[in-house]
C-alpha positions as CSV (number, residue, x, y, z in Angstrom):
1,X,-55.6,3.9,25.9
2,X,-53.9,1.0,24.3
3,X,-52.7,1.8,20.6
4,X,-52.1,-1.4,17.9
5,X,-49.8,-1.0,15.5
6,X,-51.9,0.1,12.7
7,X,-53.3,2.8,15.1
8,X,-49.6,3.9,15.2
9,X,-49.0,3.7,11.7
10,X,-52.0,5.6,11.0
11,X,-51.0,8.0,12.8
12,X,-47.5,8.3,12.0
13,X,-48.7,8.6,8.1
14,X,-51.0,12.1,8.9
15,X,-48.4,13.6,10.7
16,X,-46.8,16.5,8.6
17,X,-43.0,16.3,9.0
18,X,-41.7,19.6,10.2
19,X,-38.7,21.3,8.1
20,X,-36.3,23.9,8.7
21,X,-36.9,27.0,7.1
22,X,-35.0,27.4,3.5
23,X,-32.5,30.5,5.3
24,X,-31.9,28.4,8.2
25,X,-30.6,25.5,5.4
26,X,-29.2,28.0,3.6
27,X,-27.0,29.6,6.6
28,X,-25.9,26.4,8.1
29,X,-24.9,25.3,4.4
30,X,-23.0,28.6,4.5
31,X,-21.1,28.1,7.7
32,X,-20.0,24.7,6.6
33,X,-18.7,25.9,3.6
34,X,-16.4,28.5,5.5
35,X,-15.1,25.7,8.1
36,X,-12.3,24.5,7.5
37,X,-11.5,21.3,6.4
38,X,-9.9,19.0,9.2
39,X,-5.9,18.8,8.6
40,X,-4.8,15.1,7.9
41,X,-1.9,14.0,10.1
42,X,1.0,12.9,8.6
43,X,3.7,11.3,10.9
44,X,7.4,12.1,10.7
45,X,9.7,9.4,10.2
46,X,13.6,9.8,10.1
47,X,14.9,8.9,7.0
48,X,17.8,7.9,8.4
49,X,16.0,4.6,9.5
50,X,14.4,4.3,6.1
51,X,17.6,4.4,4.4
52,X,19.0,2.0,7.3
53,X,16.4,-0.7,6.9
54,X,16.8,-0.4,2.6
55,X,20.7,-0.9,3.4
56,X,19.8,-4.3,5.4
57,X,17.6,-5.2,2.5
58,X,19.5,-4.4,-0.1
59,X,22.6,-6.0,1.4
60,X,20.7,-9.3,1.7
61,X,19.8,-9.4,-1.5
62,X,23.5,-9.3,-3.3
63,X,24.8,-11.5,-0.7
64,X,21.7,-14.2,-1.7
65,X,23.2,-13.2,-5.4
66,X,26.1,-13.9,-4.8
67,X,25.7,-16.6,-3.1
68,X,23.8,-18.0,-5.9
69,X,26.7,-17.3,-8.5
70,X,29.5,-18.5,-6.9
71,X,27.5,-22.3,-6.5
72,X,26.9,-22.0,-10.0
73,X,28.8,-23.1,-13.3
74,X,28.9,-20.5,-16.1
75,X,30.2,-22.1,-19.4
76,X,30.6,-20.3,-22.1
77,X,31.9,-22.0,-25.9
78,X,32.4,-19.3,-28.8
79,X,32.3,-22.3,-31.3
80,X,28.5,-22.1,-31.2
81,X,28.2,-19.0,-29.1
82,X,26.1,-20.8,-26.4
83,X,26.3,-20.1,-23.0
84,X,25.3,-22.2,-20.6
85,X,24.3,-21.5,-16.9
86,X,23.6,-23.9,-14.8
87,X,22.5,-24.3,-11.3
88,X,22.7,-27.0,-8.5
89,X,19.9,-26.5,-6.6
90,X,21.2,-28.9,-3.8
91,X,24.0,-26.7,-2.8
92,X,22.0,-23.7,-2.0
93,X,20.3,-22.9,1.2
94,X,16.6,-22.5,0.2
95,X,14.9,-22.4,3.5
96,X,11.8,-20.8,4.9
97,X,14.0,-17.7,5.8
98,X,15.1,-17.0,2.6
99,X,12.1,-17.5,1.1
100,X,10.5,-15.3,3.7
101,X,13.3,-12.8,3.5
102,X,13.2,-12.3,-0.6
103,X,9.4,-12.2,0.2
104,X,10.1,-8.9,2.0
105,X,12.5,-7.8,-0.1
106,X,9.8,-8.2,-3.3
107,X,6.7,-6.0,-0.9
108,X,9.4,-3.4,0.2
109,X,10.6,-3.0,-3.5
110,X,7.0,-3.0,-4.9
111,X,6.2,0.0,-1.9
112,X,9.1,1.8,-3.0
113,X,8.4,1.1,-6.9
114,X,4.4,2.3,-6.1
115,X,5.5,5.7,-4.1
116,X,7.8,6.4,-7.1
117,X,5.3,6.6,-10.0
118,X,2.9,8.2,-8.3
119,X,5.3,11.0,-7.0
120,X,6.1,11.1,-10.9
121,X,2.6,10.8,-11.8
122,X,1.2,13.8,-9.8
123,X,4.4,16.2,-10.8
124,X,3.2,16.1,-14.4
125,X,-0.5,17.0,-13.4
């Protein structure tokens, strides 16, 4: 017996689809409800390295400050009460690993900046 596709179909459409009784939904709805819900896993990581790696960062950054201020000028007149900063942007070392480092430093600050307002935010829900 060789069935075509619209034999199939036929077929397929005056089948009655079987269902589970209405208790047996109802009692496996019931048993899901008392599971309980999976635990997410949080890993521990020593803050010691956190604060370490911060240190690093931060320490880059005022030396890259400082750097920056000493190779400047800072003129100051009271006459007019104008003050004047200027920078020579020959004398500093702008290469691709500063860039890249102040890069970091930016995302790392931004993470920190993130996990700080929502801490705040969900302590005054």
């Amino acid at each position: 017996m060789k069935l075509t596709d619209e034999a199939i179909d036929e077929l397929l459409k005056s089948m009655e689809l079987e269902e589970p009784s209405m208790s047996f939904t109802r009692n496996v709805m019931e048993q899901a409800k008392l599971e309980m819900p999976p635990v997410t896993l949080r890993t521990k990581v020593d803050k010691r390295i956190i604060y370490s790696i911060a240190a690093v960062f931060l320490c880059a950054i005022t030396t890259t400050v400082g750097y920056l201020f000493t190779n400047s000028h800072l003129e100051y007149s009271i006459s007019n009460a104008q003050l004047n900063f200027s920078f020579a942007m020959e004398k500093s070392t702008y290469s691709l690993l500063l860039k890249a480092l102040l890069f970091a430093d930016l995302i790392i600050a931004l993470f920190y900046f993130d996990k700080f307002l929502r801490r705040n935010l969900n302590s005054y829900r």
